[in-house]
N, C-alpha and C positions, 0 to 999 in steps of 0.2 A: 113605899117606893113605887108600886105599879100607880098608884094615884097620882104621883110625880109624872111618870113616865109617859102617862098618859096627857096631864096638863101639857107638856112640852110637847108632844109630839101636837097637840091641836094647836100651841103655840106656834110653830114654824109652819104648820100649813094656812095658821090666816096670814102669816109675814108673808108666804112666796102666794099670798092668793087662790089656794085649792080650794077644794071642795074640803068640810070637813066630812069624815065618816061617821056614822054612828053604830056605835056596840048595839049586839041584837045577844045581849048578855043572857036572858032568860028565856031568849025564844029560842026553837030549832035552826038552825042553819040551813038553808034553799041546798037540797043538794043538785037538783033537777033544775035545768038551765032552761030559760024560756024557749030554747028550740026542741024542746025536749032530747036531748041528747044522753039525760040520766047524768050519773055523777062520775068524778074524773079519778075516784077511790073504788075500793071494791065492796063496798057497804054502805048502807044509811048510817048516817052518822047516831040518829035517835037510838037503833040498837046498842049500841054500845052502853056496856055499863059502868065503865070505868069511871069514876067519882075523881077529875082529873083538879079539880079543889083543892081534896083533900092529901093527893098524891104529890103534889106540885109549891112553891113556894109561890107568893103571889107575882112575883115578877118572871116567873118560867111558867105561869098560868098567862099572864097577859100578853108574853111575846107568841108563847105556844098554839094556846086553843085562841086569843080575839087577835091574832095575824099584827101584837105591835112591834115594837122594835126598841131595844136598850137602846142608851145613849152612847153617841160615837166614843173612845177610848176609855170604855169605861170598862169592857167585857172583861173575864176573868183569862180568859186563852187569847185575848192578842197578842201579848206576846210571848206566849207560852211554848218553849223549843223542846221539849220532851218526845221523845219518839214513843209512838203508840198508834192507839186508835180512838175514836173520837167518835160516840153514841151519840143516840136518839135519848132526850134526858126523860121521855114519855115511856118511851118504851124498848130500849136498850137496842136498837138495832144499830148497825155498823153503820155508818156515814159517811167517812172523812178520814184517810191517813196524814198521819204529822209527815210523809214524804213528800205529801204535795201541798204544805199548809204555808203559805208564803207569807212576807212581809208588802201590802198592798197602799199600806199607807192611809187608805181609808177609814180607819177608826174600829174595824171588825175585824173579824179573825178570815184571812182569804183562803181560800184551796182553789187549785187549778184545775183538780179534777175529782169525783166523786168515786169512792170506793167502789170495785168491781166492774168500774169500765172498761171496757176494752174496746180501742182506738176510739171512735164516734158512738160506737153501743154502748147504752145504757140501761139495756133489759136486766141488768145480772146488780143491779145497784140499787137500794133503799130509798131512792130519791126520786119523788117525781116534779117535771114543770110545770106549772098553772101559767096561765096568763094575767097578769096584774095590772088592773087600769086604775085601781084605789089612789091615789093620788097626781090623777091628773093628764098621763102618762102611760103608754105602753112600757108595762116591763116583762117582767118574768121570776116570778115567786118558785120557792123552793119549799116541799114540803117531804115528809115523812112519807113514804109509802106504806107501812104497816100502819099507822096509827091518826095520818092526817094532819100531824102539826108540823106548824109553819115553821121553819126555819130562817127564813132569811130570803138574797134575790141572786138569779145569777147574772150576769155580764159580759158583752164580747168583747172586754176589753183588757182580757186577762194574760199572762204568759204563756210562749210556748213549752209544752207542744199544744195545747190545747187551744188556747186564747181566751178559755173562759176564768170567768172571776167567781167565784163561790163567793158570796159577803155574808157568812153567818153568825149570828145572833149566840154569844156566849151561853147567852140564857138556855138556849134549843140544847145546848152540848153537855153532857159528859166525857171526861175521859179515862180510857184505859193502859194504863204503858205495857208496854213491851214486854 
């Protein structure tokens, strides 16, 4: 399936003419950014010993740790209406309440806001933003803040009261109910 996931997703970026990317599958990940700025986590990735292969099904290893993405309407919580709470599938940290998990239409599971916000703060929340130019485009990637995997992207084109759009990756999710 992730070998699927992957053909299609290189699929659509020669259609819309990107750049393709290449998996850096067996090397370290750059944590240290050419201005040196250091990394935007709180650890070298290399320390970690977490065998996240072994932990992971191969398609929550490839959206997770190499930043791909399911295919639109396919995730298991799009439309999933269960009240609860909604983890990190790496590392069980809190993400995402089903009260602010919307119907966006875009083929992923949306939240308007990320657990433990409060108003525009997002110190108190498992979530951090990266900056995403991996296909072509400024956006804005979503990741884990305990463990570094990628989630999904967010959007300012979301309900209020936020406006933001959370677009996450079934695959990134656990859930917990009520």
């Amino acid at each position: 399936m992730a070998r699927l996931l992957r053909s299609f997703n290189l699929f659509v970026m020669k259609q819309r003419k990107l750049p393709t990317v290449t998996c850096t599958r067996n090397r370290p990940r750059r944590v240290h950014s050419e201005a040196g700025l250091g990394s935007l986590t709180r650890y070298d990735e290399s320390a970690v010993s977490t065998d996240w292969k072994k932990k992971l099904t191969p398609e929550q290893y490839y959206v997770t740790r190499e930043k791909g993405t399911e295919l639109p309407f396919s995730g298991i919580y799009l439309n999933h209406t269960e009240e609860g709470m909604y983890h990190c599938v790496c590392c069980s940290a809190p993400l995402f309440s089903s009260e602010t998990k919307y119907n966006s239409g875009t083929g992923w599971p949306s939240f308007w806001e990320a657990y433990g916000t409060i108003g525009n703060d997002e110190s108190n929340t498992k979530i951090l933003r990266r900056p995403d130019n991996s296909l072509g485009c400024t956006g804005t990637e979503v990741i884990c803040k305990e463990c570094d995997a990628h989630l999904g992207h967010v959007f300012d084109d979301g309900p209020e009261p936020s406006g933001q759009r959370f677009c996450i990756n079934s695959e990134a999710l656990t859930f917990k109910p009520s």
